[in-house]
C-alpha positions as CSV (number, residue, x, y, z in Angstrom):
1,X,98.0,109.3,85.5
2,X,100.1,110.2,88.3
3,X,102.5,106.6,88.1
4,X,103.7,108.5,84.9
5,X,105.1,111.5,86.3
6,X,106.4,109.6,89.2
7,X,108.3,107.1,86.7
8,X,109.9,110.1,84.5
9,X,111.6,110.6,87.6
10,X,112.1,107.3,89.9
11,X,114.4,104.4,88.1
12,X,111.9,101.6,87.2
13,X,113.0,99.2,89.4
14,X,112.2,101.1,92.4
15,X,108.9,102.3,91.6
16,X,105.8,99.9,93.5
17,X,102.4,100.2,91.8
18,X,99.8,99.0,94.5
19,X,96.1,99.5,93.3
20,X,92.1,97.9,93.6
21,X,92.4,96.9,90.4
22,X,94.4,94.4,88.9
23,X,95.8,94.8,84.8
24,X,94.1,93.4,81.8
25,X,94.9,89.3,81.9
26,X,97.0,89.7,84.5
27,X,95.2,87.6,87.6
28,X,92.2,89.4,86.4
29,X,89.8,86.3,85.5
30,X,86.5,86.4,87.3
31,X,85.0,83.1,87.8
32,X,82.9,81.2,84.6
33,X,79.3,81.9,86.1
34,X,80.3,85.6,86.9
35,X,81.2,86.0,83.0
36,X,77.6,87.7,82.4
37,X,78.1,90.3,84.6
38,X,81.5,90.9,84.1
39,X,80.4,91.6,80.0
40,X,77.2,94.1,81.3
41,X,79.8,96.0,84.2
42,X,82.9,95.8,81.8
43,X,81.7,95.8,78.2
44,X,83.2,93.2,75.1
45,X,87.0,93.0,77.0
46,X,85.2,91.1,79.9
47,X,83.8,88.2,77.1
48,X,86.6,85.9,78.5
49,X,86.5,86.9,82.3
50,X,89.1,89.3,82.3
51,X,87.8,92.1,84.2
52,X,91.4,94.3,84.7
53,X,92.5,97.8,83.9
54,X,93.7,98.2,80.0
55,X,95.4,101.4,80.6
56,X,97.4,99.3,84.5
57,X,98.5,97.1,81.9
58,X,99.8,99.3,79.3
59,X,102.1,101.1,82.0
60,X,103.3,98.2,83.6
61,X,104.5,96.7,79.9
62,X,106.0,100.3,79.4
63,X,107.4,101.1,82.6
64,X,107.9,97.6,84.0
65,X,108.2,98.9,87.7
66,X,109.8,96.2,90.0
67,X,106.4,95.4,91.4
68,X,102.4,95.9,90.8
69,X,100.1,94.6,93.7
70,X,96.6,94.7,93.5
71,X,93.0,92.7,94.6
72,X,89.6,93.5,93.5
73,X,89.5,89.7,92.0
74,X,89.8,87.7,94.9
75,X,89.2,84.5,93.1
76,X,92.2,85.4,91.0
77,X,94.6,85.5,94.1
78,X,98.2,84.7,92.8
79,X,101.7,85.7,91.6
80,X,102.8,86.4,87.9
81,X,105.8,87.6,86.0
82,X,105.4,90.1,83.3
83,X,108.2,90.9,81.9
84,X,110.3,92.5,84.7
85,X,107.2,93.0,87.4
86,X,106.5,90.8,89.7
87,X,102.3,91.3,89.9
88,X,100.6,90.2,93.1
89,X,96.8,89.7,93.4
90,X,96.5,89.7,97.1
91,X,92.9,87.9,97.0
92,X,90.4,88.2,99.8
93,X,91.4,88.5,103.5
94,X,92.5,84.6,104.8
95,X,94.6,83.3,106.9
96,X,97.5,83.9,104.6
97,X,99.5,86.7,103.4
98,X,102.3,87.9,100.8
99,X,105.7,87.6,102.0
100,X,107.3,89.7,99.7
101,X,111.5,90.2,99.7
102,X,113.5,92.3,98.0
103,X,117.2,92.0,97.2
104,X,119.6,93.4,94.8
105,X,116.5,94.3,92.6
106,X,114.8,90.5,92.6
107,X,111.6,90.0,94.3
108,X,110.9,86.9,96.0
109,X,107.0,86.4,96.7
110,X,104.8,83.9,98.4
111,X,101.7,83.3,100.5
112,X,102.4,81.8,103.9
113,X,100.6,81.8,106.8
114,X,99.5,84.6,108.9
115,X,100.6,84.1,112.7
């Protein structure tokens, strides 16, 4: 995985991990009726909706880059905390976006309103 060799060599809390996918139970949960298909696309890990990457997830817990933005899940559009990562599930294209704000290595993040 390329992040890895990029991390060996970046300090962690200057290295941004932006991918389709989201990580494994991190603003990953596809909605109830889409729980079928999730399980037949995604095998036994999707049984509770979560449709994310297991191997996003272990290098973010590793690594814990200063930020980790992703979509793919629209309905799971949000921002989380895990450990020191700020994850951002963009969601579908709306009339809002991610302000995102960086300072002294804290991230501020938030959906406002495009325009």
């Amino acid at each position: 995985m390329i992040f890895l060799r990029i991390t060996r060599t970046l300090p962690n809390d200057k290295v941004i991990a932006i991918t389709h996918t989201p990580p494994y139970q991190i603003l990953d949960r596809v909605k109830p009726e889409l729980i079928r298909w999730a399980v037949k696309s995604y095998g036994a890990t999707a049984k509770d909706g979560n449709i994310g990457s297991i191997g996003l997830r272990k290098f973010i817990l590793r690594y814990q880059p200063l930020l980790s933005i992703f979509g793919h899940v629209h309905e799971a559009r949000g921002i989380e905390r895990i450990g020191r990562t700020t994850c951002i599930n963009t969601g579908k294209f709306s009339d809002e976006c991610v302000s995102i704000e960086i300072k002294g290595g804290h991230v501020d993040a938030k959906f406002v309103k495009a325009g």
